[in-house]
N, C-alpha and C positions, 0 to 999 in steps of 0.2 A: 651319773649315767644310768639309763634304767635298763633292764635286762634285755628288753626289746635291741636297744642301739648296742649295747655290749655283744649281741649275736652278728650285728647288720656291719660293727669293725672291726670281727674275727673274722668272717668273712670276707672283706675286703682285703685281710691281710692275708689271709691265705691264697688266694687268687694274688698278691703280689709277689709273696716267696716263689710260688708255684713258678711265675712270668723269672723271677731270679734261679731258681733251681734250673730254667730251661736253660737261662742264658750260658750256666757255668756249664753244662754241658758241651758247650762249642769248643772245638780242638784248632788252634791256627798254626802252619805248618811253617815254625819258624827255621833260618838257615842252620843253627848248632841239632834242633831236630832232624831236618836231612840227612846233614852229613853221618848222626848218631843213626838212624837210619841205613844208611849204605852200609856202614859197618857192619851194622848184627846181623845185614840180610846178606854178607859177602861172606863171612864165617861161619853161618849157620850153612850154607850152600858149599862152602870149601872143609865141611867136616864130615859131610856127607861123600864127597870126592875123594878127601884122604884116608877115610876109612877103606874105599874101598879098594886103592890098591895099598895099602900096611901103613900108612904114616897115622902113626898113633897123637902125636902134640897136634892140640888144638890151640886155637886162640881165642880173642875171644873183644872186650869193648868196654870201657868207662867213660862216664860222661859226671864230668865234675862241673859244679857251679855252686853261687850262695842259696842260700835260701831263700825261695820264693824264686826263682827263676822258672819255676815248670820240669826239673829233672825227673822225679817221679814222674811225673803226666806222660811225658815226650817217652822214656823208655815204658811204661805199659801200652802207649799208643802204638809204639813198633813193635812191640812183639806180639797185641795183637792183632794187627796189620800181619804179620809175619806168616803168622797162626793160619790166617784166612788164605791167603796165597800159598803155602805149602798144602793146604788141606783142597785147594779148589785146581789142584794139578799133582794129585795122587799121594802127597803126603813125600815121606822121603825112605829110602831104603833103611837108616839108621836113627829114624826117629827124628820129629822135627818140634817138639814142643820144649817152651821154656818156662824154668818154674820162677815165682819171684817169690821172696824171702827178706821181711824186715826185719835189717837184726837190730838187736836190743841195745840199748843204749852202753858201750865201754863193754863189748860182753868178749868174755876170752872165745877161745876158737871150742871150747866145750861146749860155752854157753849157745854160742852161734851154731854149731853143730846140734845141736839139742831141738833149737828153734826149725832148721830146717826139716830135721824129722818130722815134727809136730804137721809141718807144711805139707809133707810129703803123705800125714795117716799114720805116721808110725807111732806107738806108746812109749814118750818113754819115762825112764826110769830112773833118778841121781845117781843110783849105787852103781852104776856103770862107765867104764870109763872114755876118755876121750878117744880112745885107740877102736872102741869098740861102737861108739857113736859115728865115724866117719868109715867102718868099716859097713856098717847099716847101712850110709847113705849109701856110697859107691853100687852096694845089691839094689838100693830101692832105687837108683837112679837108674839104672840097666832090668829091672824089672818092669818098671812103668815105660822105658824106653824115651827119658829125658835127655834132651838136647843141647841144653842151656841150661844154664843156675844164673839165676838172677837174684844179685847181694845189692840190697837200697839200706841208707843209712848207715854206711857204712865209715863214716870218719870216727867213730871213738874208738873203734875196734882197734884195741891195741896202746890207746894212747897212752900218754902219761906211764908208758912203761919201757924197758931197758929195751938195744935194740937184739939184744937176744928174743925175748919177747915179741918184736914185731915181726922177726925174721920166721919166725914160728908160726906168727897167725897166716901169716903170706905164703908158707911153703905148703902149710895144710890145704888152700884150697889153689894153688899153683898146681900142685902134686892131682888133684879131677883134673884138669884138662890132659893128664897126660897118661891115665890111669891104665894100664896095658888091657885090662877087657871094657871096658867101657871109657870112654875119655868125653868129658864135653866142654861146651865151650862156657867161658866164663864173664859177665858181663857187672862189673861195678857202678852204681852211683851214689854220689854224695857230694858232702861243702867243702871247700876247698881246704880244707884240713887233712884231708885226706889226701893230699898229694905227696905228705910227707910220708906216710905208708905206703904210698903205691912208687915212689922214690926209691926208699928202703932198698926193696926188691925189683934189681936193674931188670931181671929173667921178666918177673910178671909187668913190670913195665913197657918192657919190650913185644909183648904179647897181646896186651890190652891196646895200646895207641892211642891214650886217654884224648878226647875231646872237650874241652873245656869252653862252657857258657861264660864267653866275654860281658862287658856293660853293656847295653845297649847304649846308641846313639841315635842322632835324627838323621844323621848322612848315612849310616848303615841298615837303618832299620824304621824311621821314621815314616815312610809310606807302609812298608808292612804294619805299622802300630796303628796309623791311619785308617787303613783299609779295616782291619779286624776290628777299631768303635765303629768304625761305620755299619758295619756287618749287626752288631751288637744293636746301636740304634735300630738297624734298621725291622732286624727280628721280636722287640719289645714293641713296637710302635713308638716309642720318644723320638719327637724331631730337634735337632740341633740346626734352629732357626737364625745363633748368631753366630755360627759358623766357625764353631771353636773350634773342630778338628781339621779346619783346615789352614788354621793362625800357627804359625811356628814357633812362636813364644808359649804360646799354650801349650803344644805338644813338648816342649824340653821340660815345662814345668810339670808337667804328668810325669816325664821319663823321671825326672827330679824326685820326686813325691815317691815314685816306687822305687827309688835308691836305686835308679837304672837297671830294674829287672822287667823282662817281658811280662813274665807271670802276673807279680802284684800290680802294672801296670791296667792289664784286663781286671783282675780283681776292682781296683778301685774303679774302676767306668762302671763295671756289673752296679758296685754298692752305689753311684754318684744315681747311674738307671733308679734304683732302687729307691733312691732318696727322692727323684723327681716324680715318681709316681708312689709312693705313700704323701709328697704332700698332692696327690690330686695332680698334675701336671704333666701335661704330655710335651712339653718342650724342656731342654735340658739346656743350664747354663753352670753357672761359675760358682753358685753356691751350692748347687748340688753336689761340688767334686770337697768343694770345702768342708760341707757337714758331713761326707761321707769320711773323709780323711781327720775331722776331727773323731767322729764315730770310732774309727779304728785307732787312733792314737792317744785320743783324750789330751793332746798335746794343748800349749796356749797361745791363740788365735795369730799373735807376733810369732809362731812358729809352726806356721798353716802355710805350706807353699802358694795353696790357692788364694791367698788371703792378706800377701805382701808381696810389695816390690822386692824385697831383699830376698827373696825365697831360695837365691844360688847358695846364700852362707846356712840354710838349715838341715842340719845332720837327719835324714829323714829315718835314719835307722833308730830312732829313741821313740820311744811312746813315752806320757807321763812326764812331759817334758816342761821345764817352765821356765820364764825368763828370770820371776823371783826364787829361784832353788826353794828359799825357806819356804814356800805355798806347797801346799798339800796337795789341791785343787785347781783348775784351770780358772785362768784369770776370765776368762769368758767363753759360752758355749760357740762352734762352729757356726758362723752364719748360715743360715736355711733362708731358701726361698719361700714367701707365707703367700 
């Protein structure tokens, strides 16, 4: 390739990422979204009310699912939604902003506290103890006039450890919603590992009213999957000329492929878009979803939903996956369109 053409197909790839970078951009307002929604916007507006005549307990909102459903997306899309509509009708008498906070992977409630400082500006310091970490936040959270604590990533926290230990990590941020000078509301998400911590603790369960991202299905959710590739098609320019999205076998076999998540459901169209236009192609068919899902799984071709009849028996949660275990390597690359 000479230096010339090596300019002429960075270029075109950049202009492709760019056309995918847009795409991921797009938010579709699934129903576990909503409901997750009404929530933070019902608590965040009922802690404003209780503060103001003494009722100090707040409450607050978890939204549990697997991974790759969109949990993180859906709760930063509401609360910046939130954000924009308290700020666009005066803000609120006790503060209306919510901080988010990814904790660390298995971190005790020091570690976690530690991290949320860092969130919040503050320095800190190991030789310090846990008692004097969450006595920080509480000042920094009624200095800055925070509203909400937003905990993402939150299933390790705690595990793999007695339930004294879990009762601990639970009571430490149970105990901010109910803080006698500042109290705010408290909002969890994570993978369903996490409901055995949020179990634990009957009080904070009771306060949270966990919403949990079910599978998706074609009778529950099938036209909204529909509607949001179409949307997708239709913002790339790629036409779906044979009409896949509207074949209902096709569409269970996408829901199939993303192991019945909304989220990696859009991911994989994004990368199938992707694949139809790096090969040159503005029409999108069946092998574009194949080499996009072999791309991300590297799986072998007999364990390509796009790519067999038998696609209901494949575990779609395995990458690296093969029919001869002893193979290292995929028995063959994902078909592409040439």
């Amino acid at each position: 390739m000479s230096f010339e053409q090596a300019i002429t197909e960075n270029q075109e790839l950049r202009k492709t990422v760019g056309v995918l970078a847009e795409l991921e951009e797009n938010f579709f307002e699934t129903e576990p979204y909503k409901a997750f929604r009404r929530r933070l916007y019902a608590v965040m507006e009922a802690r404003d009310k209780r503060l103001k005549i003494g009722l100090l307990e707040q409450k607050g909102g978890a939204l549990i699912g697997p991974s790759g459903a969109g949990k993180s997306r859906m709760v930063e899309k509401a609360i910046a939604d939130f954000h924009s509509v308290a700020e666009a009708t005066g803000g609120r008498e006790f503060g209306h902003h919510i901080v988010s906070v990814i904790i660390p992977g298995r971190a005790t409630p020091k570690e976690t506290a530690a991290e949320i400082l860092r969130t919040l500006g503050y320095p800190v310091k190991n030789a310090r103890d846990e008692d004097y970490f969450f006595n920080r936040i509480k000042d920094l959270l009624k200095h800055q006039r925070i509203a909400g604590l937003h905990l993402d990533e939150v299933q390790d926290a705690g595990r793999h450890t007695t339930d004294a230990a879990k009762e601990h990590f639970t009571k430490r941020f149970r105990n901010l919603t109910q803080d006698k000078e500042w109290p705010v509301c408290l909002f969890l998400s994570a993978t369903l590992e996490a409901r055995e911590l949020i179990n634990h603790d009957t009080t904070l369960a009771r306060r949270l009213k966990p919403i949990e991202i079910r599978p998706i299905s074609l009778q529950t959710d099938g036209e909204k999957l529909r509607e949001s590739v179409g949307s997708l098609l239709q913002q790339s320019g790629v036409v779906d000329q044979t009409g896949l999205i509207e074949n209902e076998e096709f569409m269970q076999i996408l829901m199939h492929a993303a192991a019945y998540r909304f989220g990696l459901a859009i991911e994989i169209t994004i990368e199938a878009i992707g694949e139809a236009i790096f090969d040159g192609d503005r029409t999108l068919d069946l092998d574009h979803f194949a080499g996009a899902y072999f791309t991300r799984t590297n799986n072998d071709d007999d364990l390509n939903p796009f790519m067999t009849p038998h696609w209901r028996g494949i575990d779609t949660t395995k990458v690296m996956d093969r029919v001869n275990s002893e193979k290292a390597e995929a028995q063959k690359k994902g078909r592409r369109k040439k």
